[in-house]
N, C-alpha and C positions, 0 to 999 in steps of 0.2 A: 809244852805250851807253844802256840802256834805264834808266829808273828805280829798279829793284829792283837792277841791277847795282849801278849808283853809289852807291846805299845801303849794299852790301855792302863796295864798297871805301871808302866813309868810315867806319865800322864798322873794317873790317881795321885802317885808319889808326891809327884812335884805340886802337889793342888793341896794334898793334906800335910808336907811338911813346912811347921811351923817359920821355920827359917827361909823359904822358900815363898809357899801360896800363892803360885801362878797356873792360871787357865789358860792360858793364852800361848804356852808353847805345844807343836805334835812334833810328835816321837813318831818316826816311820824304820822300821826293821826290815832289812834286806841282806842276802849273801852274797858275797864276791864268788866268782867262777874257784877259787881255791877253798870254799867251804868256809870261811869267814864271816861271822855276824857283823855287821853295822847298822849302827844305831844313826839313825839322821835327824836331829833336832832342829827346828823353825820355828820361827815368830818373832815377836819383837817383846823388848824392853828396854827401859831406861838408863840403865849404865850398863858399863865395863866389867863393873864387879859384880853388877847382877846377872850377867850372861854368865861369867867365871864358876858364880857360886851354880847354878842351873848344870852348869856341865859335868863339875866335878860331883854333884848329887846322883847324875845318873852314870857314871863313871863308878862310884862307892858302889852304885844300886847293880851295875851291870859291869862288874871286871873280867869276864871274859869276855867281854865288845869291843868292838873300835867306834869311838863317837866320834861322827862329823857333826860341825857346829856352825848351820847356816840362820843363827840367832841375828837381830841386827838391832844393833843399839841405836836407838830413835831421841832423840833427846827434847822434852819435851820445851816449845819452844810458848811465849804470850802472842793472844791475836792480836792483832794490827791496832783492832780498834774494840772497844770495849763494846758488850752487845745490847741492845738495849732492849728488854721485855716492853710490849702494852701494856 
């Protein structure tokens, strides 16, 4: 399986597992000059424990990888001011 595929099914993974259901992270796969897979995961979400659980998913999903985790936890904050429609 080539590297953009595996990406695509850790991607699917993380979209169709229940406990999960996120679109919004990419999985990018690359070697280290020692022949080493890594998995590099981005995007954003809301908590600590939701980056945690994302990581260890593809971790279960891919144990002979090394995951980098450039996820960032964004915390969703209220506007300033409320908006108001016509």
């Amino acid at each position: 399986m080539t590297g953009e595929h595996r990406a695509a099914a850790l991607q699917r993974v993380l979209a169709e597992d229940p406990a999960i259901a996120e679109l919004g992270i990419d999985a990018t796969i690359g070697q280290t000059p020692a022949g080493d897979v890594t998995i590099v995961l981005s995007g954003q979400v809301e908590t600590a424990e939701r980056r945690s659980a994302i990581e260890q998913r593809v971790r279960d999903e891919a144990p002979d990888c090394h995951v980098v985790s450039d996820i960032l936890v964004i915390e969703p904050t209220l506007p300033a001011e409320p908006e108001v429609l016509p």
